[in-house]
C-alpha positions in Angstrom: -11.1 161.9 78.2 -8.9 160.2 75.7 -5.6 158.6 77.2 -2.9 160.8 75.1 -4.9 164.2 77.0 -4.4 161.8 80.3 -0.6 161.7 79.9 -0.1 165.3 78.4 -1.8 166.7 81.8 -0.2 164.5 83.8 3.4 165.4 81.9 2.3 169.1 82.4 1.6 168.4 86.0 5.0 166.6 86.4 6.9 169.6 84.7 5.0 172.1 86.6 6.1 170.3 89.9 9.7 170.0 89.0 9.8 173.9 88.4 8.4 174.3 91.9 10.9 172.2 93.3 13.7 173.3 91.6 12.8 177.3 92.6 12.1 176.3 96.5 15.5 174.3 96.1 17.2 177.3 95.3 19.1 175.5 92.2 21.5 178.4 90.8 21.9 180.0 93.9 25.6 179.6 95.4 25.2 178.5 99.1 27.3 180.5 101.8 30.1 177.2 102.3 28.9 176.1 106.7 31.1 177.7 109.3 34.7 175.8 109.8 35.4 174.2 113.2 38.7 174.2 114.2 40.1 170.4 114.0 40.2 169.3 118.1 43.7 167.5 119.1 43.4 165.6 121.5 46.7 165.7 123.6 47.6 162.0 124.7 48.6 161.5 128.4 50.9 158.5 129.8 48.0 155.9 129.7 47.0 156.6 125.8 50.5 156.1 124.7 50.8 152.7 126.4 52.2 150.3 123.8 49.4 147.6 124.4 46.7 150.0 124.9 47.4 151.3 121.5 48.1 147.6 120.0 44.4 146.9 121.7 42.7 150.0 120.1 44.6 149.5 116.9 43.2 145.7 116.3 39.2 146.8 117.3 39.2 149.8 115.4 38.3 148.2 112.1 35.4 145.5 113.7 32.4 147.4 113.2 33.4 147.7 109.5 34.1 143.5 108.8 31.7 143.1 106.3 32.7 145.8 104.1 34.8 144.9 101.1 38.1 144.8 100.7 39.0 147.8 99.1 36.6 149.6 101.8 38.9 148.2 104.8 42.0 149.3 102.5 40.9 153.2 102.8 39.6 152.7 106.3 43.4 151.1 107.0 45.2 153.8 105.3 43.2 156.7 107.7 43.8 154.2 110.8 47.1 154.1 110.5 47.7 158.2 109.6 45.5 158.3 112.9 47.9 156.2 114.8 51.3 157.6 113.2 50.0 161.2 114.8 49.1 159.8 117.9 52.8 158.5 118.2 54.6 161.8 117.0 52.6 163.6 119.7 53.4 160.9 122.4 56.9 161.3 121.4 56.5 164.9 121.3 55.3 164.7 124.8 58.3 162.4 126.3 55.5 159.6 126.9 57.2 157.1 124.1 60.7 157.1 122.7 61.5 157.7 118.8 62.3 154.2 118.7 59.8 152.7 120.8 56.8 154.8 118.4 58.8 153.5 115.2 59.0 149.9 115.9 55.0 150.0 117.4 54.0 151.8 113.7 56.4 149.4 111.9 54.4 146.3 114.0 51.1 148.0 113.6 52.0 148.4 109.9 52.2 144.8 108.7 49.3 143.6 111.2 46.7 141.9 109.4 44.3 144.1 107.5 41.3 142.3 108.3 39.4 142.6 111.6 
């Protein structure tokens, strides 16, 4: 068996294997998008909306992610602190944390460092 009728059965094999793959993969076909879930909100009670609880949380959120870069912690930072700015609103919504008590926390929380 000469090598270039070695590599043209193997190619043949190779294409024949992809077409198999591709028709169990259902390639073309539009998938059914997965049943939603309905976000869950967690309502905060008088010990989540402590000042230095939050403070706490706020600074060892971001730990488990130190060795990422630095754009990374930038996006993770952004979501922490849109995390943190609803948790205040419902607090305040809840009369557990004045409006001026939640601003000055997020304005604190705010210009923390951004590196764990």
């Amino acid at each position: 068996m000469s090598l270039a009728s070695l590599i043209r059965g193997l190619v043949g094999c190779l294409v024949i294997c992809w077409a198999a793959a591709e028709a169990s993969a259902g390639l073309g076909r539009q998938q059914p998008p997965p049943p939603s879930s309905p976000p869950t909100r967690y309502d905060p009670d008088r010990t989540t909306c402590e000042a230095e609880r939050i403070r706490s949380a706020f600074r060892q959120q971001l730990q488990p992610y130190g060795d990422q870069s630095d754009a990374v912690i930038a996006q993770l930072r952004l979501i922490q602190l849109d995390m943190t700015r609803s948790t205040l609103r419902r607090c305040v919504s809840r009369d557990l944390m004045t409006r001026p008590q939640a601003d000055q926390l997020f304005q604190e929380l705010s210009t923390s460092p951004t590196r764990p």
